[in-house]
VMD Tcl script that draws the C-alpha trace (Angstrom):
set ca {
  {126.78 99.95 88.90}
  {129.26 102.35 87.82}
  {128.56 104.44 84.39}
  {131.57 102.98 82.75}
  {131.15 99.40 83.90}
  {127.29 99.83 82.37}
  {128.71 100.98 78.86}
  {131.17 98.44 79.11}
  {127.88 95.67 79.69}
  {126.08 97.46 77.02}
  {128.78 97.27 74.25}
  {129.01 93.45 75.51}
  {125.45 92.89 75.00}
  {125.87 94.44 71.25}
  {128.65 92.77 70.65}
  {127.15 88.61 71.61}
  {123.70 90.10 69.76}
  {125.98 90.41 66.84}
  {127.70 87.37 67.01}
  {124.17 85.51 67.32}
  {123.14 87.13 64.32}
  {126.05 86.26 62.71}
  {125.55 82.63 63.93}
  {122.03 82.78 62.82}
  {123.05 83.38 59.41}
  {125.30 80.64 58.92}
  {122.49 78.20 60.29}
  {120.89 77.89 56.98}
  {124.27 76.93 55.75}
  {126.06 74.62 58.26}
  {124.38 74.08 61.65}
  {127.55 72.66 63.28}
  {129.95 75.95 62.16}
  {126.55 78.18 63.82}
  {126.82 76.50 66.96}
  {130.22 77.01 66.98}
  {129.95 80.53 65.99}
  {127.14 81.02 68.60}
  {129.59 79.34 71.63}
  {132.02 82.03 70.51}
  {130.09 84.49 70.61}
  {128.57 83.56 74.30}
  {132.27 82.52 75.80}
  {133.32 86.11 74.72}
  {130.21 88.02 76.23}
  {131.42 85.81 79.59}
  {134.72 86.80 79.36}
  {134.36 90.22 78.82}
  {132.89 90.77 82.20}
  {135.91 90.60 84.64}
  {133.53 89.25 87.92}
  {132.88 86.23 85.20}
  {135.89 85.79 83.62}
  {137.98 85.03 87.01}
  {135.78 82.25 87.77}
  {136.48 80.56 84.43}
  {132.33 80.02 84.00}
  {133.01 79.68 80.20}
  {135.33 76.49 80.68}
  {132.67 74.15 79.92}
  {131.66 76.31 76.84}
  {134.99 76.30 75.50}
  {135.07 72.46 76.23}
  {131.88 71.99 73.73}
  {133.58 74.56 71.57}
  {136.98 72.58 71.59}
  {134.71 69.11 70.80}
  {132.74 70.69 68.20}
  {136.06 72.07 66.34}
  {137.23 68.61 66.78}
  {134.39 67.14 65.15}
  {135.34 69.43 62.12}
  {139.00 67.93 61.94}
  {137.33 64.21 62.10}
  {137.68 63.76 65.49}
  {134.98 62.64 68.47}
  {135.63 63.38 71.68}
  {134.55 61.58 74.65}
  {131.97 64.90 75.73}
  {130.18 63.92 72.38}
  {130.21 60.15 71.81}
  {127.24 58.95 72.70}
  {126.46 56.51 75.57}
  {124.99 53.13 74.09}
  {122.83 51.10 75.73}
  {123.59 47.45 75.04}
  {123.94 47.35 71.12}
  {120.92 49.89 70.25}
  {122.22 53.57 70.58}
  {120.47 56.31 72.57}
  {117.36 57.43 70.61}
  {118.20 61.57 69.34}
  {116.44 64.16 72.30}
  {114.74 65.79 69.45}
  {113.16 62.78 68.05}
  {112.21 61.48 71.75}
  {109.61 65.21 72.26}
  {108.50 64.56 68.32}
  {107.34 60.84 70.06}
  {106.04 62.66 73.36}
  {104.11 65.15 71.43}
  {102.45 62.32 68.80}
  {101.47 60.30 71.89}
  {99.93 62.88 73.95}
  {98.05 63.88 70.59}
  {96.94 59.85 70.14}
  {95.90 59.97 74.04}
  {93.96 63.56 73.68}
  {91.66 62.51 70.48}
  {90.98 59.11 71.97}
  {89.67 60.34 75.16}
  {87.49 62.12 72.97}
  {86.18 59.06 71.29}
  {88.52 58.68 68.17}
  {89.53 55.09 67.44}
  {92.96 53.91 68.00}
  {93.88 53.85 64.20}
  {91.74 57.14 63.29}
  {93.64 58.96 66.27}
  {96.86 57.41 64.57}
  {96.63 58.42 61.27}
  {95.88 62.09 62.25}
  {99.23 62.47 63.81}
  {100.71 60.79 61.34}
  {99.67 62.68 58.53}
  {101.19 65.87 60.14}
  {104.24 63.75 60.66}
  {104.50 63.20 57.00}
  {103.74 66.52 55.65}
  {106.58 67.60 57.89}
  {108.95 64.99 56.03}
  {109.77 63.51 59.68}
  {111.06 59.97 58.84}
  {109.05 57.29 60.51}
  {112.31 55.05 61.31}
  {110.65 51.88 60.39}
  {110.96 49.68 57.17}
  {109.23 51.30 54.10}
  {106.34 48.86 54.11}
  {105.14 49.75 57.22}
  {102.22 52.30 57.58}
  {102.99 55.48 59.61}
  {100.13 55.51 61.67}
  {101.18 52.17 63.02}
  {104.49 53.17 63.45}
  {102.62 56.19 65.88}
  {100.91 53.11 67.60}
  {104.13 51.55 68.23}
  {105.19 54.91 70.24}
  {102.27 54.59 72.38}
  {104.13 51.35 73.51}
  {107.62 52.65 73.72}
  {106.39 55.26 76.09}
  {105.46 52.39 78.67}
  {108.39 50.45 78.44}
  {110.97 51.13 81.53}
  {113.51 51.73 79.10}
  {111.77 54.53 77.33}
  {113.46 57.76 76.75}
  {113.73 60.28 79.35}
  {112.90 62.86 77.40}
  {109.85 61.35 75.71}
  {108.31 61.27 79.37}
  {108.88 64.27 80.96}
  {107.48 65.96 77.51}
  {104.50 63.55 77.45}
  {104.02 64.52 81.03}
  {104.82 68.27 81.33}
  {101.94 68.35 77.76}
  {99.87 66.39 80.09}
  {99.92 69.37 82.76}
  {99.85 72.19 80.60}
  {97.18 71.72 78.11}
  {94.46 69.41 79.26}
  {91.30 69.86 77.48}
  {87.99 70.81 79.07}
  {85.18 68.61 78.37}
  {83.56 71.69 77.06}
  {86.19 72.17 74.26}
  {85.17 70.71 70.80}
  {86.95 68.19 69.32}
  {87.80 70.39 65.89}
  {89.15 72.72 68.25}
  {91.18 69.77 69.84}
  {92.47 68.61 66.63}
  {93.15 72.57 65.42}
  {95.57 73.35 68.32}
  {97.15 69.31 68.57}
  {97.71 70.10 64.99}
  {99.60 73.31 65.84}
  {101.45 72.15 68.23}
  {102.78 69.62 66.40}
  {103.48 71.51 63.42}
  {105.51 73.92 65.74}
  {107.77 70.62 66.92}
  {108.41 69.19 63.64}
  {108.89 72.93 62.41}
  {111.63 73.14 65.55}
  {112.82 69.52 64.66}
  {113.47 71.03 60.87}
  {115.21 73.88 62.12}
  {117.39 71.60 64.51}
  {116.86 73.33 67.71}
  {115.26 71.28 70.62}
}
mol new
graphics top color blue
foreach p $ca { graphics top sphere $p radius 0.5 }
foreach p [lrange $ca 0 end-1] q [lrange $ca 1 end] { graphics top cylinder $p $q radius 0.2 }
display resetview
């Protein structure tokens, strides 16, 4: 690597650091205008690199950036209408992993023991502090709608997502028969305070 080609990559790196601070900022504000910012900020970092730039790698960047500028002018593009099954729509990616992670909680306390509705209404509690909407009519109690995900996640149709998170949790953090259950419930509680906090924040 030559000495000016590495200044040239360091000023690039400074510059998209910049523009995903900038991007952060404007998060709190407007999510849609910080992705955009943050797309801008990547697609120049890509271009600014010659090696890159004649391949056109950014193209489907600037294709999300072009949709999501669209979507500011009251437009939807085909890249971001969603594909509907039947007459339900697709269920949000984010909302699928909040699913994942309640059942895999339900699962963990109730191979410890807890009853169905006890192991329920932990998760759910979480859930609720979090302000995570339970999607089901106002008269129904949270922890059952928890016991209804426990179902979804058996059903053929269920949500990609919701079982390659249920099973990648399943792989990484299986608890020893030594471990007590209040330290169970301490890190499920964690955990799930980390995904609603993520699910907040709209990132994941």
């Amino acid at each position: 690597m030559s000495p000016d080609f590495e200044k040239h990559l360091l000023n690039s790196f400074i510059d998209l650091e910049e523009g995903l601070k900038n991007a952060m900022s404007k998060g709190a504000i407007d999510c849609r205008d910080s992705a955009i910012l943050a797309l801008q900020g990547i697609i120049s970092f890509i271009n600014s690199i010659p090696r890159l730039e004649s391949q056109t790698l950014a193209f489907p960047l600037v294709r999300l950036l072009s949709a999501l500028k669209d979507l500011e002018n009251g437009q939807q593009v085909p890249l971001l209408t969603p594909t509907r099954f039947g007459n339900r729509p697709p269920e949000p990616g984010m909302r699928a992993v909040i699913k994942a992670y309640s059942v895999f909680a339900t699962d963990c306390l109730m191979g410890r023991g807890e009853k169905l509705e006890d192991a329920c209404k932990f998760v759910a509690a979480i859930l609720s502090d979090g302000n995570i909407p339970s999607g089901k009519r106002a008269d129904t109690p949270y922890w059952k709608t928890v016991k209804g995900w426990r179902s979804d996640r058996s059903r053929r149709s269920a949500h990609r997502q919701l079982t390659d998170t249920y099973n990648a949790l399943s792989k990484e953090c299986p608890y020893p028969a030594t471990v007590p259950l209040s330290e169970i419930k301490k890190d499920l509680k964690t955990r799930l305070h980390a995904v609603v906090e993520r699910c907040r924040r709209g990132l994941a």
